[in-house]
PLY file of the C-alpha trace (Angstrom):
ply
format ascii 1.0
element vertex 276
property float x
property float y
property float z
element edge 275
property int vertex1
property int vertex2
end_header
76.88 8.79 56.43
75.66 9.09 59.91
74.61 6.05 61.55
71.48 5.48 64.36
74.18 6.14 67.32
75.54 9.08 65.75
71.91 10.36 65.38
71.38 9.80 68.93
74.05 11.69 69.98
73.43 15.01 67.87
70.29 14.81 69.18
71.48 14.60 72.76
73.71 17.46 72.24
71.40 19.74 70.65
68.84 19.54 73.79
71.03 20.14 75.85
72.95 23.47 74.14
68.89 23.94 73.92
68.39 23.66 77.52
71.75 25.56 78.63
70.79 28.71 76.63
67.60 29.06 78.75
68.14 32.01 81.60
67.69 30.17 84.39
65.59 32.53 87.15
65.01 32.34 90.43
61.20 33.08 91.76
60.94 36.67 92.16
60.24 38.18 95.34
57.38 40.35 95.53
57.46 43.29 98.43
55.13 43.22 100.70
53.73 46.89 100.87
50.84 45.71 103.39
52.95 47.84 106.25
55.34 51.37 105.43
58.25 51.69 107.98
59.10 55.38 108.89
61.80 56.36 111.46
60.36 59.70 112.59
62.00 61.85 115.79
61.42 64.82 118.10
64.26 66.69 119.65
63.51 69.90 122.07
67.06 71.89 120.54
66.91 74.56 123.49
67.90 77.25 120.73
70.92 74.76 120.04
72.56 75.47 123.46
73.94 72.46 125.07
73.55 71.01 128.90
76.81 72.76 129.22
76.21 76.16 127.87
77.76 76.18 124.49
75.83 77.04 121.80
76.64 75.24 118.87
73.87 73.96 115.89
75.87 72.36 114.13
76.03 69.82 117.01
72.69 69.39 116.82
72.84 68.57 113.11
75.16 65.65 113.75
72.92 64.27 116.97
70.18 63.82 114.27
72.34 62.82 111.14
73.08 59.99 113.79
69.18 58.93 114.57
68.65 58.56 110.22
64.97 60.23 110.58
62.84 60.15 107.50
60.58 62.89 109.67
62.01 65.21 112.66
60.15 67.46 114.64
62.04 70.38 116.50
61.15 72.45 119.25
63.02 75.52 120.53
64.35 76.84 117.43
65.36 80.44 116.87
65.58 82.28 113.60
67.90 85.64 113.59
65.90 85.93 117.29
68.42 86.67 119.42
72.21 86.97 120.71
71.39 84.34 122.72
71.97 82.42 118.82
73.74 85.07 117.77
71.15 86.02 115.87
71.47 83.00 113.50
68.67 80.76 111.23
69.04 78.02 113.25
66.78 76.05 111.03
67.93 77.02 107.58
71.70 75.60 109.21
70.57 72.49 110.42
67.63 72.21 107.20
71.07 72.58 105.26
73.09 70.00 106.78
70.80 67.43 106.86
70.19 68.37 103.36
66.26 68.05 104.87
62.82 70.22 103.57
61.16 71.86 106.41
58.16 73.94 107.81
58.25 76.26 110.85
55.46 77.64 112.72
56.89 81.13 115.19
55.51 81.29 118.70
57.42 84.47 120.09
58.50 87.05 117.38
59.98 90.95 117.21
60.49 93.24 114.93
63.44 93.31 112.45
66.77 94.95 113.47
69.81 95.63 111.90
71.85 92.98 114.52
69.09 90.62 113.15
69.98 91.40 109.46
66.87 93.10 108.79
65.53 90.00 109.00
62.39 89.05 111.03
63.27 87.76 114.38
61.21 84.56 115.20
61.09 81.42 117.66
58.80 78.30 117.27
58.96 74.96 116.08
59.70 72.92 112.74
59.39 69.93 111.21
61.92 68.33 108.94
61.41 65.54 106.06
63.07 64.07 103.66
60.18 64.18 101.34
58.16 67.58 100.14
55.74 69.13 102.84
53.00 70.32 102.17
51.85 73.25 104.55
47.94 72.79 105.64
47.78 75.15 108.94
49.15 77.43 111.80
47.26 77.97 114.55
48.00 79.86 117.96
46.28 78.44 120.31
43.89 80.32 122.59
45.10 79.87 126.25
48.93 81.15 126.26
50.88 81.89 129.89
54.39 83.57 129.21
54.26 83.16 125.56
52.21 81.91 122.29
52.01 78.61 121.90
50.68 77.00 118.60
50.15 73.79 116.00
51.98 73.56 112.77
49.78 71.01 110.57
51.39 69.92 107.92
51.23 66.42 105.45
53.99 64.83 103.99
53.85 61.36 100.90
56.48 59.49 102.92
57.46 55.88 102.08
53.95 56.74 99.51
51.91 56.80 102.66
50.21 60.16 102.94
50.71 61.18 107.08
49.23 63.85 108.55
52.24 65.32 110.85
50.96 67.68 113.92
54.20 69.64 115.36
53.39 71.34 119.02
54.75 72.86 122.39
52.61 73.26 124.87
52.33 75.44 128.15
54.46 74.43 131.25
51.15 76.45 133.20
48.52 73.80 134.15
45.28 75.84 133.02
46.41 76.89 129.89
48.18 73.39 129.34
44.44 72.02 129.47
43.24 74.60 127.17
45.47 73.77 124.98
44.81 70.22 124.81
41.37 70.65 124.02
41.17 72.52 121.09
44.92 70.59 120.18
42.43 67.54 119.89
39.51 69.78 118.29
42.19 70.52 115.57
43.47 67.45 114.69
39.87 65.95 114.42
39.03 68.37 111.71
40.87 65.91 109.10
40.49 62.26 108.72
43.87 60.00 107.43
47.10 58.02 109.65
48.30 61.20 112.21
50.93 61.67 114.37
51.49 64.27 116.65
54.93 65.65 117.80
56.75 67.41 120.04
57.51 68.30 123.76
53.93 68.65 125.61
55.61 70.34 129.28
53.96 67.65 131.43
54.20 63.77 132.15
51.91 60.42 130.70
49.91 60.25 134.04
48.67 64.04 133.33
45.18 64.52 132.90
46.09 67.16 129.55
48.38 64.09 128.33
45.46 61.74 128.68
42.95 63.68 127.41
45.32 64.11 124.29
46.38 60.55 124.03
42.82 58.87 124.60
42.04 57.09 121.22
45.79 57.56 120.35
48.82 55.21 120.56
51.66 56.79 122.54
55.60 55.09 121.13
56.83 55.30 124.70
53.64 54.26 126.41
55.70 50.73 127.65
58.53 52.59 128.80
58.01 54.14 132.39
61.46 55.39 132.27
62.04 56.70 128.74
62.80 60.04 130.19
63.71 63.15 128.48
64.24 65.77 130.89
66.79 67.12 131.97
69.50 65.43 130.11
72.19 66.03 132.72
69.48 63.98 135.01
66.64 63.17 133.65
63.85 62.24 136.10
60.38 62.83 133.64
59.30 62.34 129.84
57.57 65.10 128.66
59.00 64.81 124.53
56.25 62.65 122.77
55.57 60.96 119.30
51.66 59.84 119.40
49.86 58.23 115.94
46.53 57.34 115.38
45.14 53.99 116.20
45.86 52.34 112.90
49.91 53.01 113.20
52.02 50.82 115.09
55.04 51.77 116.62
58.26 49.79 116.59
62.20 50.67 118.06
60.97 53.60 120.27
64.30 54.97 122.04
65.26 57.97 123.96
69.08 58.79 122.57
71.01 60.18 125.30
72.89 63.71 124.34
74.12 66.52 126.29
73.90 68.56 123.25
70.35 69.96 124.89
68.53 70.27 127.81
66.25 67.47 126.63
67.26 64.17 125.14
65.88 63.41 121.41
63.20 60.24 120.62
63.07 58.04 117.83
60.45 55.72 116.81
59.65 53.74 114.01
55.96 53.60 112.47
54.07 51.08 110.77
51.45 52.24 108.39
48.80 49.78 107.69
47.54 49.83 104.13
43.79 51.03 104.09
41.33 48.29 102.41
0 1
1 2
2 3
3 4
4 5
5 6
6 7
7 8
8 9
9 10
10 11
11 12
12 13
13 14
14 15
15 16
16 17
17 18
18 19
19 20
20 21
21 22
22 23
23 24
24 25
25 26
26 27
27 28
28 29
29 30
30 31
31 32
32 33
33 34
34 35
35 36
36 37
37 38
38 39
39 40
40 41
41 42
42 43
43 44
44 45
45 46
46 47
47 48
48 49
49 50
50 51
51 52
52 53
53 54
54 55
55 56
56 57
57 58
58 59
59 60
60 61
61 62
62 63
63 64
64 65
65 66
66 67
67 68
68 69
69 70
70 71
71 72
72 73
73 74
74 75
75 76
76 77
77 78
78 79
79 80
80 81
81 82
82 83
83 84
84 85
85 86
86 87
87 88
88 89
89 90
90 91
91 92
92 93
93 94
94 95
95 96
96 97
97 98
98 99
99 100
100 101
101 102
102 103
103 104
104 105
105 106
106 107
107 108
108 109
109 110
110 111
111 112
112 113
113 114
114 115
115 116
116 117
117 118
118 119
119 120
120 121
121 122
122 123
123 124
124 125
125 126
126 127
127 128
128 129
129 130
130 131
131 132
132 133
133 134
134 135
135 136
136 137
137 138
138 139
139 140
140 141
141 142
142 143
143 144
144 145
145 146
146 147
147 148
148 149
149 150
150 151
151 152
152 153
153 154
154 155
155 156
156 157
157 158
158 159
159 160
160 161
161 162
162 163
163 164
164 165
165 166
166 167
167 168
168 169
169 170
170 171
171 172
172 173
173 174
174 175
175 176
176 177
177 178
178 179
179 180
180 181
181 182
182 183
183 184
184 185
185 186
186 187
187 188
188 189
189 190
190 191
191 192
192 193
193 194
194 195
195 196
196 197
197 198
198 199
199 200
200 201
201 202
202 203
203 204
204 205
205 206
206 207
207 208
208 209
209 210
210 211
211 212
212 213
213 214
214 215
215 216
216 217
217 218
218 219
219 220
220 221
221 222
222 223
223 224
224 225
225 226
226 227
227 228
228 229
229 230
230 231
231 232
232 233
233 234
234 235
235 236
236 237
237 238
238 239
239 240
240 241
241 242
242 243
243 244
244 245
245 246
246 247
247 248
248 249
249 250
250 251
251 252
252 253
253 254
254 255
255 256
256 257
257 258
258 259
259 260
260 261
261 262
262 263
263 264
264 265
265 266
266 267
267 268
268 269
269 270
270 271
271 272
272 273
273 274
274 275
């Protein structure tokens, strides 16, 4: 027979077995989606050929395995173009080793030879991502000096932010170069959504072109007088930009420095505010 005590202490024991076979959980901690981070870079490639002459892609791969880009932009790319490349898709080789989708827009093209593979011969730009791309536009721009010049338009889900990504090049020559900054802007105000536009403009900030295109806009670099990106055995001018529209904010801007081109690559990150 169990007495009062003995009662007691069953009792005792059972709450606490009770109370020990309850998961104890911390408070979970909730994300907070209000910004998306993307690291996002620009790197003129020279057709892959280095500061000192060697051409060589697959060093370029491994400059931008190094800067961890969700989203790259490239200028000066060849495809089967020349023997200046050897005639070699530079962007399916470095699309490959980055294991990256891509995009390309040509600026310069010729006809197909047999040296080429058959295969048309074509120089431009690109853009890289991580995530799918979706293709939206081409578009050669009127005002051209030695060569086309042009704006790939493209959109990419990234981080699940849709961006609108705007790849360009744009004239070294000072009348075209404003030409092409006015219908640049006329362009990219066709579509409304979070932009950024990429790539090596040919001219500094203080530029009228550059202001015209980056009035209304948020330039990454725009604290940094001497982020410069050209030329990488002395560089002396930026003229490689990354510019959003005014609801991004840009964090970790750098310039990496890189003999592995005539220009030096920039990364930035972006903050994407969370429409209401």
């Amino acid at each position: 027979m169990k007495t009062t005590n003995d009662l007691l202490l069953y009792a005792l024991l059972l709450l606490t077995a009770i109370a020990c076979g309850k998961e104890s959980k911390e408070p979970e901690l909730v994300p907070n989606d209000g910004d998306a981070v993307v690291r996002v870079a620009v790197y003129n490639t020279h057709w892959c050929t280095g500061i000192d002459g060697v051409l060589n892609p697959q060093r370029i791969a491994e400059v931008l395995k190094g800067l961890n880009a969700d989203v790259i932009a490239l200028n000066e790319i060849d495809r089967h173009y020349d023997p200046r490349s050897n005639y070699e898709d530079q962007l399916q080789i470095i699309a490959d080793a980055l294991d990256m989708n891509y995009q390309f827009q040509k600026t310069t093209w010729k006809s197909a030879i047999p040296a080429s593979g058959n295969k048309p011969r074509e120089f431009g730009h690109a853009i890289l991502s991580k995530e799918p791309i979706t293709f939206l536009n081409a578009r050669i721009f009127d005002a051209h000096s030695k060569h086309y010049h042009g704006l790939l338009e493209t959109k990419i889900i990234v981080k699940n932010k849709p961006i609108l990504f705007y790849i360009t090049h744009l004239d070294t020559d000072p009348t075209s170069l404003q030409s092409q900054s006015v219908q640049l802007k006329q362009w990219m105000s066709e579509k409304e959504g979070t932009k950024i536009l990429m790539g090596d403009l040919n001219a500094v900030p203080d530029n009228s072109s550059i202001k015209y295109i980056t009035n209304g806009m948020v330039d990454a670099f725009q604290d940094q007088p001497n982020a410069f990106t050209f030329k990488s055995n002395n560089p002396t001018i930026r003229i490689d930009y990354i510019i959003g529209s005014e609801d991004v904010e840009f964090v970790n801007s750098n310039v990496v420095k890189t003999l592995a081109s005539d220009h030096f690559p920039i990364v930035t990150e972006i903050k994407v505010q969370n429409q209401p």
